[in-house]
Backbone atoms as SQL, in Angstrom:
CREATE TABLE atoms (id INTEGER PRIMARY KEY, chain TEXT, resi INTEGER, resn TEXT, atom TEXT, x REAL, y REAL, z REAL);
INSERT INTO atoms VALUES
  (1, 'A', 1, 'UNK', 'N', 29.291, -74.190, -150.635),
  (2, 'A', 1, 'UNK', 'CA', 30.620, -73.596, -150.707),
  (3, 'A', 1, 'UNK', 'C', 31.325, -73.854, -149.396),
  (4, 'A', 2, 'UNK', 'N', 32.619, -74.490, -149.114),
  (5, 'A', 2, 'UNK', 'CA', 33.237, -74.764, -148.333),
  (6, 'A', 2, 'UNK', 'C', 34.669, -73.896, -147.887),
  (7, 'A', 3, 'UNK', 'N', 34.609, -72.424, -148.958),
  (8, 'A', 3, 'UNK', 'CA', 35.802, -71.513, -149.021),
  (9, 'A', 3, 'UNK', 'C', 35.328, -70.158, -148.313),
  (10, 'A', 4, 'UNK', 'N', 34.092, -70.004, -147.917),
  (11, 'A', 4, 'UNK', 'CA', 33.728, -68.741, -146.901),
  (12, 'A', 4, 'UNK', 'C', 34.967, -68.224, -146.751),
  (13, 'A', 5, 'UNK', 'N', 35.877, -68.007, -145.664),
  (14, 'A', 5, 'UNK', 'CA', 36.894, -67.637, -145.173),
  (15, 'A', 5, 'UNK', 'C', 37.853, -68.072, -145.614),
  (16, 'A', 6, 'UNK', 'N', 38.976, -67.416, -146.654),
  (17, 'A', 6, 'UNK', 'CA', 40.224, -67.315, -146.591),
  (18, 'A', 6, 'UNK', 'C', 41.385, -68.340, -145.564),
  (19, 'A', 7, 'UNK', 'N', 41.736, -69.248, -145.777),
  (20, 'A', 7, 'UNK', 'CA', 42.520, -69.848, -144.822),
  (21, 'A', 7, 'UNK', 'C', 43.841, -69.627, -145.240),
  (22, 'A', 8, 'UNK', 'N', 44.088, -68.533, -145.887),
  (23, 'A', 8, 'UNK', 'CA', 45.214, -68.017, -145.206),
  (24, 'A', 8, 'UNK', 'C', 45.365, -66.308, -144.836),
  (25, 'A', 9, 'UNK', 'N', 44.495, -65.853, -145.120),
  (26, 'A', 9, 'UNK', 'CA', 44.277, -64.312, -144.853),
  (27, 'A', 9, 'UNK', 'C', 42.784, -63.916, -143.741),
  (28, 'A', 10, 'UNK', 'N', 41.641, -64.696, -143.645),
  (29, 'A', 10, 'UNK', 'CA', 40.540, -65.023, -143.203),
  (30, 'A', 10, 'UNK', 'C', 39.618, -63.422, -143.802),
  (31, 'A', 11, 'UNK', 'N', 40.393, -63.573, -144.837),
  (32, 'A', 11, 'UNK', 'CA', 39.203, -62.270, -145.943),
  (33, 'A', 11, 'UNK', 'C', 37.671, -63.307, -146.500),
  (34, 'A', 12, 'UNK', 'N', 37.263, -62.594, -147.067),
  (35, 'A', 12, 'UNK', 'CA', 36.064, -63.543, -147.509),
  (36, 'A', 12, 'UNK', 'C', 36.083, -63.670, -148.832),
  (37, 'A', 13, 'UNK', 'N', 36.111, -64.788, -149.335),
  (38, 'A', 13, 'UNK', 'CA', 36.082, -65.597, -150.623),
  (39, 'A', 13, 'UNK', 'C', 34.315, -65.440, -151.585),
  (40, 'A', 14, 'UNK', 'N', 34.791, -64.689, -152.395),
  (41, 'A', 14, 'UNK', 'CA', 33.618, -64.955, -153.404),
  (42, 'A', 14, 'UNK', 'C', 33.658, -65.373, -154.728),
  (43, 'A', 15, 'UNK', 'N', 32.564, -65.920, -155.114),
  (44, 'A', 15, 'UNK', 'CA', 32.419, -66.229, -156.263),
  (45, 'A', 15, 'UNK', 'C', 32.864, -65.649, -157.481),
  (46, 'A', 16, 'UNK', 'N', 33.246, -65.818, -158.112),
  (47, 'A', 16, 'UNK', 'CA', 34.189, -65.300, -159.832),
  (48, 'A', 16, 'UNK', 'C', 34.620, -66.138, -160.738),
  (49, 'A', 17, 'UNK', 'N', 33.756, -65.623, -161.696),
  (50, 'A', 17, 'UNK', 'CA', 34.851, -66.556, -162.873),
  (51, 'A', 17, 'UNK', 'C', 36.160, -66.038, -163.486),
  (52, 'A', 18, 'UNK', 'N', 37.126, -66.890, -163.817),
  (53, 'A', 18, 'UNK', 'CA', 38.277, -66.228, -163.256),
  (54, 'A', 18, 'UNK', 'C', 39.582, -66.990, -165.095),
  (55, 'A', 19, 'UNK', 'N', 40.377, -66.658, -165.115),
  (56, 'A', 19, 'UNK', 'CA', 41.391, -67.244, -165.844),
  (57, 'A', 19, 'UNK', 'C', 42.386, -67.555, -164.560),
  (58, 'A', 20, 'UNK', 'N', 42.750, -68.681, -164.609),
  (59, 'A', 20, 'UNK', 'CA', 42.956, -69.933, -163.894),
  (60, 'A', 20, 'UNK', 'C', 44.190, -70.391, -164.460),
  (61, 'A', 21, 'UNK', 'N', 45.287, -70.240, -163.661),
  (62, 'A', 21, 'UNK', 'CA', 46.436, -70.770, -163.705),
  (63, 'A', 21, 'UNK', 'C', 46.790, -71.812, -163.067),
  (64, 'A', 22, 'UNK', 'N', 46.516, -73.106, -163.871),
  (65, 'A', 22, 'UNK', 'CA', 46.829, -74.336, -163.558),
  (66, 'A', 22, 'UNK', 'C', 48.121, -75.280, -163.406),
  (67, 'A', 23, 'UNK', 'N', 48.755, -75.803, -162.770),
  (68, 'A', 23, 'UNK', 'CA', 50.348, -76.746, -162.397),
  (69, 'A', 23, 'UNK', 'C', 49.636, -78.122, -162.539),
  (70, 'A', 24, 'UNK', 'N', 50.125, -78.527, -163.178),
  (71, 'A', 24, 'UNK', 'CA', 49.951, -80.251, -163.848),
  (72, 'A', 24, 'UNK', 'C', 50.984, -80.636, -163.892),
  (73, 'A', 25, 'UNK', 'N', 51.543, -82.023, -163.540),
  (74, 'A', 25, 'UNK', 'CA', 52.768, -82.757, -163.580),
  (75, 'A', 25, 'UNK', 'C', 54.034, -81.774, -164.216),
  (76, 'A', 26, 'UNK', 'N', 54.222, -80.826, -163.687),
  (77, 'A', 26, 'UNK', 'CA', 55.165, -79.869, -163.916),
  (78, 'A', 26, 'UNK', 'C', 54.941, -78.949, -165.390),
  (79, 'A', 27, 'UNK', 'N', 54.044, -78.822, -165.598),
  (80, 'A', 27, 'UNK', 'CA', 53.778, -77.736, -166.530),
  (81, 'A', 27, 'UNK', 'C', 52.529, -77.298, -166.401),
  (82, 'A', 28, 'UNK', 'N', 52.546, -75.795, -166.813),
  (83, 'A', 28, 'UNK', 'CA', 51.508, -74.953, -166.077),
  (84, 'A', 28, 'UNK', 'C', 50.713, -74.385, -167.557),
  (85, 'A', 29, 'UNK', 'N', 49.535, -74.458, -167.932),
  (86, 'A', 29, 'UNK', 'CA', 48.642, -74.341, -168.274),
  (87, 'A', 29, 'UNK', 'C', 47.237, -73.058, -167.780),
  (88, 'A', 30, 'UNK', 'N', 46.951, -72.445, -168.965),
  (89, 'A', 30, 'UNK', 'CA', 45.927, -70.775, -168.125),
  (90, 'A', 30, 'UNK', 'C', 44.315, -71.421, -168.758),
  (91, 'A', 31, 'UNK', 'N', 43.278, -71.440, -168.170),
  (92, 'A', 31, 'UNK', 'CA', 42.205, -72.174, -168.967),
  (93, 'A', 31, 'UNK', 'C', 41.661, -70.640, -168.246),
  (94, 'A', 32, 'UNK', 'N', 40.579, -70.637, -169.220),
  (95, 'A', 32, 'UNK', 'CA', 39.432, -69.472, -169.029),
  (96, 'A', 32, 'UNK', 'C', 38.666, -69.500, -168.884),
  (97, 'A', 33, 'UNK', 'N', 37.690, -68.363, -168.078),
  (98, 'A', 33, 'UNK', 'CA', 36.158, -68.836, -167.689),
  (99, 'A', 33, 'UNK', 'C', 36.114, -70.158, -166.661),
  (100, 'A', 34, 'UNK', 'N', 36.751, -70.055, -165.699),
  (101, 'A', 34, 'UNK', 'CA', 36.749, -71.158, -164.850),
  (102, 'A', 34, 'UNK', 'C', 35.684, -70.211, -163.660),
  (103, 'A', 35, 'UNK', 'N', 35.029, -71.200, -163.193),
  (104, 'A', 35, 'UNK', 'CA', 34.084, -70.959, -161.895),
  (105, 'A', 35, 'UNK', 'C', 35.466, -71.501, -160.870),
  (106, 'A', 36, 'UNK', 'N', 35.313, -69.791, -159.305),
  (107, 'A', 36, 'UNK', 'CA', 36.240, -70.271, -158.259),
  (108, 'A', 36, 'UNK', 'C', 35.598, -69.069, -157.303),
  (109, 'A', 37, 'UNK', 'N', 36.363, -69.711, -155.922),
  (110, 'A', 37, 'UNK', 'CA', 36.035, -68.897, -155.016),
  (111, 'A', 37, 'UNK', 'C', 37.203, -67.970, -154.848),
  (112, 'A', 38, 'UNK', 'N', 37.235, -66.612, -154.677),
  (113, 'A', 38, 'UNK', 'CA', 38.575, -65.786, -154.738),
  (114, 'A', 38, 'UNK', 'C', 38.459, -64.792, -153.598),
  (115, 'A', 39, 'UNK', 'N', 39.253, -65.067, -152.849),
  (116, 'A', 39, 'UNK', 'CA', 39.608, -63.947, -151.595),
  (117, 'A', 39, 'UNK', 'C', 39.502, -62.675, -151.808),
  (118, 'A', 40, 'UNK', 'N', 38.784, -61.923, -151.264),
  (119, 'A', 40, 'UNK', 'CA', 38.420, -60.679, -152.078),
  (120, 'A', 40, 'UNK', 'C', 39.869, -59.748, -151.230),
  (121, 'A', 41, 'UNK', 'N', 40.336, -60.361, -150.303),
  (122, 'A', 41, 'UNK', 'CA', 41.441, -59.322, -149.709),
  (123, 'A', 41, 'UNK', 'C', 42.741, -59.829, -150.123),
  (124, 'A', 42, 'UNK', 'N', 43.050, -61.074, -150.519),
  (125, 'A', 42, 'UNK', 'CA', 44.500, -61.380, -150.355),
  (126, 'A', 42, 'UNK', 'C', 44.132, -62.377, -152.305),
  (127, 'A', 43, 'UNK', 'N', 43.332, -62.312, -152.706),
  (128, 'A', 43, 'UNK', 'CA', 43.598, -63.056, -154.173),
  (129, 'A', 43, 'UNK', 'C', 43.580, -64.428, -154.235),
  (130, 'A', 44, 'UNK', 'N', 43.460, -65.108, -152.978),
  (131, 'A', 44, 'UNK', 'CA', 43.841, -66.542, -153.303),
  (132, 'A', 44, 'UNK', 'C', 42.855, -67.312, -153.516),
  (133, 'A', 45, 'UNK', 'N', 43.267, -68.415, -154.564),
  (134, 'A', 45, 'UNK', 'CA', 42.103, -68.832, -155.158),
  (135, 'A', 45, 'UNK', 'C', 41.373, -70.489, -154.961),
  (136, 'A', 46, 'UNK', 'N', 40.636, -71.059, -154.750),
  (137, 'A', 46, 'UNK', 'CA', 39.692, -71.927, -154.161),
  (138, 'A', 46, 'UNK', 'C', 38.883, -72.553, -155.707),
  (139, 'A', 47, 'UNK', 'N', 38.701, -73.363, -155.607),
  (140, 'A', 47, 'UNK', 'CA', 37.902, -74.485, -156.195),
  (141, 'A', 47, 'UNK', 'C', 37.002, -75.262, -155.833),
  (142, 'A', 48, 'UNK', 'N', 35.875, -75.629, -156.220),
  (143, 'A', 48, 'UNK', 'CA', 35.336, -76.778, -155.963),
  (144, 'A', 48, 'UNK', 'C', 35.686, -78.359, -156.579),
  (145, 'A', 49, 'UNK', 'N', 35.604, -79.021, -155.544),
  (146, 'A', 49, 'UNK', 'CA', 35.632, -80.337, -156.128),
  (147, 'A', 49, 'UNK', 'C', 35.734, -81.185, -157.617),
  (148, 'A', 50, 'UNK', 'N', 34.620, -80.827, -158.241),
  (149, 'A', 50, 'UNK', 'CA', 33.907, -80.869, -159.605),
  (150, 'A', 50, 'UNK', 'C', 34.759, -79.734, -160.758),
  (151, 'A', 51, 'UNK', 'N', 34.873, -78.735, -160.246),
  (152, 'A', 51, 'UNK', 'CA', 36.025, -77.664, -161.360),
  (153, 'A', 51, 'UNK', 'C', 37.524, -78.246, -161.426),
  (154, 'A', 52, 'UNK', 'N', 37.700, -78.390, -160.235),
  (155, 'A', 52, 'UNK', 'CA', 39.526, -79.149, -159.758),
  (156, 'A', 52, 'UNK', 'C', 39.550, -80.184, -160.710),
  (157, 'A', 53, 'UNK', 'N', 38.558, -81.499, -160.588),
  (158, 'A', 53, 'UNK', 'CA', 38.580, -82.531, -161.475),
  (159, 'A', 53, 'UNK', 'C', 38.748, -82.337, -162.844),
  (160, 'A', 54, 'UNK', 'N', 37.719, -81.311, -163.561),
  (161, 'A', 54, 'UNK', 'CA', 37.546, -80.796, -164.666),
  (162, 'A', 54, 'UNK', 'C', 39.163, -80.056, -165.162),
  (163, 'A', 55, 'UNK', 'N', 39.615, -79.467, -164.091),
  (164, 'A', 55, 'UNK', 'CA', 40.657, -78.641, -164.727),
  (165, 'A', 55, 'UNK', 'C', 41.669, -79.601, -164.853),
  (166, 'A', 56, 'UNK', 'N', 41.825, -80.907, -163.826),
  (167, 'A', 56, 'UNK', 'CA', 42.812, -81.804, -164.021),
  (168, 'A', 56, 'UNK', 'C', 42.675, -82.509, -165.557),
  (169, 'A', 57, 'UNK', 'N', 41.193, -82.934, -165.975),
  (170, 'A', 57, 'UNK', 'CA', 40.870, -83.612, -166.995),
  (171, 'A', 57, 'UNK', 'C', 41.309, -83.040, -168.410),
  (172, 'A', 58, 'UNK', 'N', 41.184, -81.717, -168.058),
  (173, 'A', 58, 'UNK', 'CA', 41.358, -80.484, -169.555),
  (174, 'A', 58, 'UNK', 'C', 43.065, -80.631, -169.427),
  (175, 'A', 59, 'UNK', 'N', 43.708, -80.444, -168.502),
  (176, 'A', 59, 'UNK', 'CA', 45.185, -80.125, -168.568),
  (177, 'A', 59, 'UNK', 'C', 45.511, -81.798, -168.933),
  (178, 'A', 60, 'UNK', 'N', 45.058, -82.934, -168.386),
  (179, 'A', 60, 'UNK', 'CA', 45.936, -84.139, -169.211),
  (180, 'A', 60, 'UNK', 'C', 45.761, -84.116, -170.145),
  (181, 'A', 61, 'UNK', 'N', 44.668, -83.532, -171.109),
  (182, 'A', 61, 'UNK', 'CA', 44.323, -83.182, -172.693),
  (183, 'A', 61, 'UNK', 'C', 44.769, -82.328, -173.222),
  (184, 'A', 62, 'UNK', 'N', 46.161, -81.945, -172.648),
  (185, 'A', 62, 'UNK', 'CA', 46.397, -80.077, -173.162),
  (186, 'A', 62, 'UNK', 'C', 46.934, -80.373, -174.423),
  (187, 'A', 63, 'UNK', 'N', 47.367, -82.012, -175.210),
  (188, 'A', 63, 'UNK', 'CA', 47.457, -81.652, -176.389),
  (189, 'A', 63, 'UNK', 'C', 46.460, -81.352, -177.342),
  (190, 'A', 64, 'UNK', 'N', 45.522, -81.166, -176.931),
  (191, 'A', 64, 'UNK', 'CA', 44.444, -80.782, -177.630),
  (192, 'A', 64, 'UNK', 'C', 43.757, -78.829, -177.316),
  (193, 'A', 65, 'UNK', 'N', 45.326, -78.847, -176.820),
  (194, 'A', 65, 'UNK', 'CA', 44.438, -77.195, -176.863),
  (195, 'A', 65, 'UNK', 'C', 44.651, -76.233, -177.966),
  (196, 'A', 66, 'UNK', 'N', 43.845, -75.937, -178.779),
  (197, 'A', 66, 'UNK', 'CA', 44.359, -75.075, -179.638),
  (198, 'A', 66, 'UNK', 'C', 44.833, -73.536, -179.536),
  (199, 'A', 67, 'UNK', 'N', 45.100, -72.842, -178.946),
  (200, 'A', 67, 'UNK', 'CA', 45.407, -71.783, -178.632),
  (201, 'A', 67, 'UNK', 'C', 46.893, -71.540, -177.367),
  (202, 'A', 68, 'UNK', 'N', 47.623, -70.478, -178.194),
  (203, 'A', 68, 'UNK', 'CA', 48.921, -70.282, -176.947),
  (204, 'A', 68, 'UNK', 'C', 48.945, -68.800, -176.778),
  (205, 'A', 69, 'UNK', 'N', 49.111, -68.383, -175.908),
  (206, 'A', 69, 'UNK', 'CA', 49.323, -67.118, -175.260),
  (207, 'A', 69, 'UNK', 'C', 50.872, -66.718, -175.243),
  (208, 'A', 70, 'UNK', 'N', 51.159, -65.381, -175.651),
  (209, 'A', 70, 'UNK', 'CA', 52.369, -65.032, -175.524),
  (210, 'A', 70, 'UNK', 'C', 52.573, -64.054, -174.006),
  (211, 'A', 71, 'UNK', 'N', 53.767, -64.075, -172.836),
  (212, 'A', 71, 'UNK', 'CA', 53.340, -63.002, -171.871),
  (213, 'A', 71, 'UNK', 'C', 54.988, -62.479, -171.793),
  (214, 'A', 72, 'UNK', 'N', 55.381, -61.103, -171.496),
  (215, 'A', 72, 'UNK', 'CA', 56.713, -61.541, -171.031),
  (216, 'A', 72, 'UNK', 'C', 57.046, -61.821, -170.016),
  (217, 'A', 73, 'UNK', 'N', 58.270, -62.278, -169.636),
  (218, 'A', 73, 'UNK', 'CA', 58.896, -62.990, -168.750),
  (219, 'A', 73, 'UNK', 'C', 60.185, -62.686, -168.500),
  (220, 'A', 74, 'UNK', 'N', 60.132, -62.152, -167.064),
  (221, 'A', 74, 'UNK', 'CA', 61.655, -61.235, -166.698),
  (222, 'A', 74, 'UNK', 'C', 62.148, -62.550, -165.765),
  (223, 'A', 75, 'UNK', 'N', 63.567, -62.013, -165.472),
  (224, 'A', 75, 'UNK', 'CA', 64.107, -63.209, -164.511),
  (225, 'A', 75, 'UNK', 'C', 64.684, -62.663, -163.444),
  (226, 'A', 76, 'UNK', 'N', 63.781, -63.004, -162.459),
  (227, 'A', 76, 'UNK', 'CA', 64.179, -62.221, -161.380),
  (228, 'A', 76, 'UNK', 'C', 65.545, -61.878, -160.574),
  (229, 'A', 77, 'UNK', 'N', 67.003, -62.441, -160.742),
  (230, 'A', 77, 'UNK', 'CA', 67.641, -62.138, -160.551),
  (231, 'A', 77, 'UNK', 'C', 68.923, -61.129, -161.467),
  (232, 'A', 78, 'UNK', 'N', 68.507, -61.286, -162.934),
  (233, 'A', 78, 'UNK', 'CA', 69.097, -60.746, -163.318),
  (234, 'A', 78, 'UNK', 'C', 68.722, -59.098, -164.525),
  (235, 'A', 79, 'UNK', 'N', 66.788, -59.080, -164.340),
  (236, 'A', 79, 'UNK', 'CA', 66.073, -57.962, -164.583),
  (237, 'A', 79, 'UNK', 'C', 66.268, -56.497, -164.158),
  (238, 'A', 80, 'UNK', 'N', 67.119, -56.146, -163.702),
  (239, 'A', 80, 'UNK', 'CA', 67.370, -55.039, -162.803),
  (240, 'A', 80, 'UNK', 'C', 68.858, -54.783, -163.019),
  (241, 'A', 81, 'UNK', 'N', 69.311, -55.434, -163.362),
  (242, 'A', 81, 'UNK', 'CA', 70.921, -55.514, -163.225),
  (243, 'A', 81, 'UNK', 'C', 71.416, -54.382, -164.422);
């Protein structure tokens, strides 16, 4: 593991499997059950080598995903108004 320490909070990163919000050539994709390292103080999330690849490989295949998630979605400038 090469994510010990947080490089941007210097909390300590542990192991979790996690739902994984992925950015691919401008569209973002959630895969589940992903292995990552996760900042236990600030949330931020770490990969290995071998998962990164994998998640790149699954998202150029995303026409093959069968399943969509519905979430809502406010817009931040005009939610409050």
């Amino acid at each position: 593991m090469t994510h010990e320490v947080c490089e941007f909070c210097d909390g300590k990163a542990r192991q979790r499997i996690i739902r994984a919000r992925f950015h691919f050539k401008g569209e973002t994709i959630y895969i589940d059950r992903v292995p990552a390292w996760v900042c236990a103080k600030c949330g931020e999330q770490y990969f290995d080598a071998p998962v990164y690849k994998r998640l790149e490989e699954i998202a150029s295949n995303s026409s093959r995903i069968e399943k969509t998630i519905c979430f809502p979605l406010a817009e931040y400038d005009t939610a409050l108004a």
